[in-house]
C-alpha positions in Angstrom: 10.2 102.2 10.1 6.7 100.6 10.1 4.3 103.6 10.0 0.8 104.2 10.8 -0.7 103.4 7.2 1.4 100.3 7.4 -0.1 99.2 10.1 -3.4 100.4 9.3 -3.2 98.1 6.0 -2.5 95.2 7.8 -5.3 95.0 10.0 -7.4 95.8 7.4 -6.0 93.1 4.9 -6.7 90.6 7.8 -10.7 91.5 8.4 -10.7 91.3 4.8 -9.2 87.7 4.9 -12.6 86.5 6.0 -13.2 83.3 3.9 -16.9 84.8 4.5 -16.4 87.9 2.6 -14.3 85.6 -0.4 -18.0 86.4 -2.8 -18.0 89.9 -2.4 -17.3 92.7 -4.5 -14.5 95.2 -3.4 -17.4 97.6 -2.3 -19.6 95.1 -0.6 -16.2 93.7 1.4 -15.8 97.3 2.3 -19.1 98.2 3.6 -18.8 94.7 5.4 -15.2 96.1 7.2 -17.1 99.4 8.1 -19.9 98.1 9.7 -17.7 95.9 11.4 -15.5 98.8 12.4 -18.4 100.7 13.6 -20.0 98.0 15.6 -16.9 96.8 17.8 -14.8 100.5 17.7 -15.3 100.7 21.5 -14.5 97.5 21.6 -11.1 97.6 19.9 -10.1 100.8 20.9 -8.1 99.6 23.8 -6.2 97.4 21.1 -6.1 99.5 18.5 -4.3 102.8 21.0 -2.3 100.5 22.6 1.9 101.1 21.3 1.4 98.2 18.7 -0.9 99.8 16.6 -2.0 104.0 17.2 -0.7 105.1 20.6 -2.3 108.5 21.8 -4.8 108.1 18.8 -8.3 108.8 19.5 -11.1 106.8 18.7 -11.7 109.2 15.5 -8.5 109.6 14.4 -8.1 105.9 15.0 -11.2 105.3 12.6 -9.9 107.7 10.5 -7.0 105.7 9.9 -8.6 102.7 8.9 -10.9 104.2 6.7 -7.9 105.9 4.8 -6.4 102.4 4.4 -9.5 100.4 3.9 -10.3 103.3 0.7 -7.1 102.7 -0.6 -7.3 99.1 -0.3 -10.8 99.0 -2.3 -9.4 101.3 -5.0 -6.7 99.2 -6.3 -9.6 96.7 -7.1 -12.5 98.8 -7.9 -11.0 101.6 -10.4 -9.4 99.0 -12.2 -12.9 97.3 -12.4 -14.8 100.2 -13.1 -12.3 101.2 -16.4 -13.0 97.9 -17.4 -16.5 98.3 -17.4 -16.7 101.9 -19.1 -14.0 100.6 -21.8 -14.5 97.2 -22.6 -17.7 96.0 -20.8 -20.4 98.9 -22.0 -21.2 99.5 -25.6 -22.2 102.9 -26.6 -23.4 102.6 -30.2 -27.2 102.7 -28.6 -26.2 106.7 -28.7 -27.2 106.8 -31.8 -31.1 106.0 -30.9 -30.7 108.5 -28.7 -29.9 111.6 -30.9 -26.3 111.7 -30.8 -24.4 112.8 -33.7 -20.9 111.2 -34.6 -19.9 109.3 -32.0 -16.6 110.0 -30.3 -16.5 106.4 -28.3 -13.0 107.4 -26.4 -13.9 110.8 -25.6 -17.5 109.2 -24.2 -15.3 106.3 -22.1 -12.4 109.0 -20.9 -15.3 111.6 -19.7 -17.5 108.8 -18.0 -14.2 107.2 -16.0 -13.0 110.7 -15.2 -16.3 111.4 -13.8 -16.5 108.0 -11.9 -13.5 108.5 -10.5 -14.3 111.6 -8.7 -17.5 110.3 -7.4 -15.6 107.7 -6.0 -14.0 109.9 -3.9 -17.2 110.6 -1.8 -17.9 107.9 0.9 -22.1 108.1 0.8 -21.4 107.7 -3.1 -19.2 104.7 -2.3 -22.2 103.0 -0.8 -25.2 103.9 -2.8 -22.5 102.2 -6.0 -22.2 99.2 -4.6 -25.6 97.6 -5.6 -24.6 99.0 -9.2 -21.3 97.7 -8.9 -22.5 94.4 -8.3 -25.3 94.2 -10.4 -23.3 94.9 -13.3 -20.6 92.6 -12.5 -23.1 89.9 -12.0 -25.0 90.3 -15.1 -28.8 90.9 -13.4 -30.0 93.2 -16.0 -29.6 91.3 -19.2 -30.1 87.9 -16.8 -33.7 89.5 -15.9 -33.9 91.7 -19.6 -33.9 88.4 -21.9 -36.8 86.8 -20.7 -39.0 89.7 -20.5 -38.2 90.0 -23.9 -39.3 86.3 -24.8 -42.6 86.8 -22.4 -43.3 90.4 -24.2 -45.4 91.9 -21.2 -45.6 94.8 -18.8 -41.7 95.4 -19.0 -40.9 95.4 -22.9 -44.0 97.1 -23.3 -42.9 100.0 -20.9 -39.7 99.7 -22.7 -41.0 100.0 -26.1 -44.1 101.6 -26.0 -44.6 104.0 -22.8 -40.6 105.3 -22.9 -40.2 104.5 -26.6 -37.2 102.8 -27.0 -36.5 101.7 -30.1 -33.1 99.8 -30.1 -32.0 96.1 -29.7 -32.1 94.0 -26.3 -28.1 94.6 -26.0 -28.4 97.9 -26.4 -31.4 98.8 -23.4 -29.1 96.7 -21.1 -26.2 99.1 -22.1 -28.5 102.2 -21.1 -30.3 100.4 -17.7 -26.4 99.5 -17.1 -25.3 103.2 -17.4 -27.6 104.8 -15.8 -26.9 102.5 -12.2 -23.4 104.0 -13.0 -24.9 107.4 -13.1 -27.6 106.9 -10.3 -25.3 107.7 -7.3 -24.2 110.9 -9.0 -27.5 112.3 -7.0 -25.3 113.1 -4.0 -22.5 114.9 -5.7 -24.3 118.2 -4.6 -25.1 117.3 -1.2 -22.8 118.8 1.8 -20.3 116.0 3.2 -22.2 114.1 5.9 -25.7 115.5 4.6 -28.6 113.9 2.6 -29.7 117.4 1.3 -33.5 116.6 -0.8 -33.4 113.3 0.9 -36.0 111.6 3.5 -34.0 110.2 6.2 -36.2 107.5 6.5 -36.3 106.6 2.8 -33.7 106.0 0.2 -36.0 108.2 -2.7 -34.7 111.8 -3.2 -37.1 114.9 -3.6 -37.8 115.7 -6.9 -37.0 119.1 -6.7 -33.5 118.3 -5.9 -33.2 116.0 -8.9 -33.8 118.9 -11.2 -30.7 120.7 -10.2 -28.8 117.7 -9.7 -29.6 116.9 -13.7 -29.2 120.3 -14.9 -25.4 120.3 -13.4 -24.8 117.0 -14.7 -25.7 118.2 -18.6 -22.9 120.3 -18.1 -20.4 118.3 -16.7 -21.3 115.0 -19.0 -21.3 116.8 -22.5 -20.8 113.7 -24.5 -23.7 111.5 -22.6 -27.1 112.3 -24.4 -29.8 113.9 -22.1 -32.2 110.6 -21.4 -29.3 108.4 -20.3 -28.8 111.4 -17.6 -32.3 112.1 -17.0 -32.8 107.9 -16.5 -29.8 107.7 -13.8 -30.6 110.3 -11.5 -34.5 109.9 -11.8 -34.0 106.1 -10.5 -33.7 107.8 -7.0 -37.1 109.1 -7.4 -40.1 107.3 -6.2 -42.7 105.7 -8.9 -45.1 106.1 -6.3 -45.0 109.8 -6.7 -44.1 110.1 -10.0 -46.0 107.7 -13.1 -44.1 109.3 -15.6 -40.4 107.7 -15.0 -38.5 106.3 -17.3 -39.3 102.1 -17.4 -35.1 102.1 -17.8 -34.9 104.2 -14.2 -37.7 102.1 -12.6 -35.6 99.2 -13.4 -32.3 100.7 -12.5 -33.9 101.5 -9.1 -34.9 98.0 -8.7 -31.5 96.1 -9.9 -29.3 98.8 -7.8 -30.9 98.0 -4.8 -30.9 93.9 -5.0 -27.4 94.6 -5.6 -26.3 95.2 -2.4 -26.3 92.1 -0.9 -26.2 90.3 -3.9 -24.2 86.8 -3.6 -24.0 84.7 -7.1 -22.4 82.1 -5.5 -24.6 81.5 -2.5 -25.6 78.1 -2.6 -29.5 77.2 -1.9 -30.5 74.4 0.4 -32.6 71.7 -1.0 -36.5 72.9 -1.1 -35.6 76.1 -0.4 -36.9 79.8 -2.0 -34.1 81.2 -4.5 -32.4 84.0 -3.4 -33.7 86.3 -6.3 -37.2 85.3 -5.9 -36.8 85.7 -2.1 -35.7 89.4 -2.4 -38.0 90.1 -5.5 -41.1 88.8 -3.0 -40.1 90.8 -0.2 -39.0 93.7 -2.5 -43.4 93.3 -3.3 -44.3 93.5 0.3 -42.1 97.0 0.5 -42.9 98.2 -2.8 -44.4 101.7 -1.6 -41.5 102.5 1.1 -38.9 102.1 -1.8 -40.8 103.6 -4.3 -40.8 100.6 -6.9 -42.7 99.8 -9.6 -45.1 96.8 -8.5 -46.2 95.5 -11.5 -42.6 95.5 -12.8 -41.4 93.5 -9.7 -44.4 91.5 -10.7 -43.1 90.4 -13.8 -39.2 89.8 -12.6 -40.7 87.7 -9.7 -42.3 85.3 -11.9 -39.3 85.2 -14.0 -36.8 84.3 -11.1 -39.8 81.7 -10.2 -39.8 80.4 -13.8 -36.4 79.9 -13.8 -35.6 78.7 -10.7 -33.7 81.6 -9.9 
């Protein structure tokens, strides 16, 4: 007997079928299928209650459904994705500079993919990890990290001389590239459905709020040193309203958020703007609203420029 899951994944594995959706991540195809789902809902209902599919289903149990399924769906690529990154793809040796004693590497990867794992589990924290998701997959921070290194201005200087970092290139990537794990870990105290400390019209998070939200964290993530904690959650506060953030949450703010719509693979016509420097420039223009770091997008602009990125 064919039952309502069943036939929930099918529909769902064929809106995922979109050759246009072949470049995504599992995330981004995900929030692609939900906005679809939201958008046409009204519009498929009378297809989607008829006998075939969820007969005397309403329109919210129907969306329910498919939510269930499309969750499930996204899980059996991301989890395995995300293990990979926390086991194989992120070094933790940069610890060390941090004040940790002996390192316990396996306890560190089995508490960070425990914790991942039951963020996951929340659907705003589904969203705001997609632009990590895909900015770690694609490499952005130690695409962007090298040659601010080479150019040794505003960024390596923040780096190494405002936040103090004294490690290798390799090992700031590892800490911008945890902390955009950790950044959506701001929501785990908010009420399902609520943006509690959070501007509706802004995607920065009251500062207040990110207090409490670290202080819990300290005690849940006992083997991840205090700065790597205090640099994820502070990337959801604005540099506009706060000079002092860490140069490592400035730029996790920054590469989170290009990640969402982030395409490697889209192809350029002749003569025209790169994607990166395209979203850098407009990221500029908006700098204030998203509480970036200008003269840090500055500096990556002109490095996607150089480089014909």
């Amino acid at each position: 007997m064919v039952t309502e899951n069943d036939k929930a994944k099918q529909f769902i594995l064929k809106l995922l079928a979109n050759p246009t959706l072949s470049d995504l991540t599992a995330l981004q195809r995900e929030e692609q299928i939900i906005q679809f789902l939201h958008m046409n809902g009204n519009k498929l209902y009378p297809t989607l209650s008829s006998p075939a599919f969820f007969p005397g289903r309403s329109l919210p149990e129907v969306n329910n459904i498919l939510l269930t399924s499309l969750f499930q769906i996204t899980d059996s690529f991301l989890v395995p994705e995300m293990r990979t990154i926390i086991y194989e793809k992120l070094n933790y040796s940069f610890f060390s500079f941090l004040g940790a004693g002996n390192l316990n590497e396996e306890g560190i990867r089995f508490q960070l993919f425990k914790f991942v794992e039951k963020m996951i589990k929340r659907p705003v924290i589904r969203r705001t990890l997609t632009g990590p998701h895909r900015a770690i997959t694609a490499g952005l921070v130690g695409k962007y990290l090298t040659p601010a290194f080479d150019r040794r201005k505003y960024v390596l200087f923040e780096l190494t001389k405002v936040q103090r970092l004294r490690m290798a290139q390799t090992d700031m990537q590892d800490l911008i590239n945890l902390s955009m794990i950790l950044r959506p870990a701001v929501h785990l105290m908010e009420a399902p459905g609520k943006a509690n400390g959070r501007n509706v019209n802004s995607s920065m998070v009251q500062t207040h709020y990110i207090q409490k939200m670290i202080e819990g964290l300290k005690g849940e993530l006992t083997m991840i040193p205090e700065t790597v904690i205090y640099s994820g959650i502070n990337s959801n506060l604005s540099f506009q309203e706060d000079k002092h953030i860490e140069a490592t949450a400035r730029m996790s703010s920054i590469f989170s958020t290009m990640g969402v719509n982030y395409r490697p693979s889209m192809k350029i016509d002749r003569g025209a703007v790169s994607a990166d420097s395209s979203w850098f420039n407009i990221a500029k223009k908006n700098y204030r609203f998203n509480g970036y770091d200008k003269d840090m997008l500055n500096e990556l602009y002109n490095i996607s420029v150089e480089n014909g990125w």
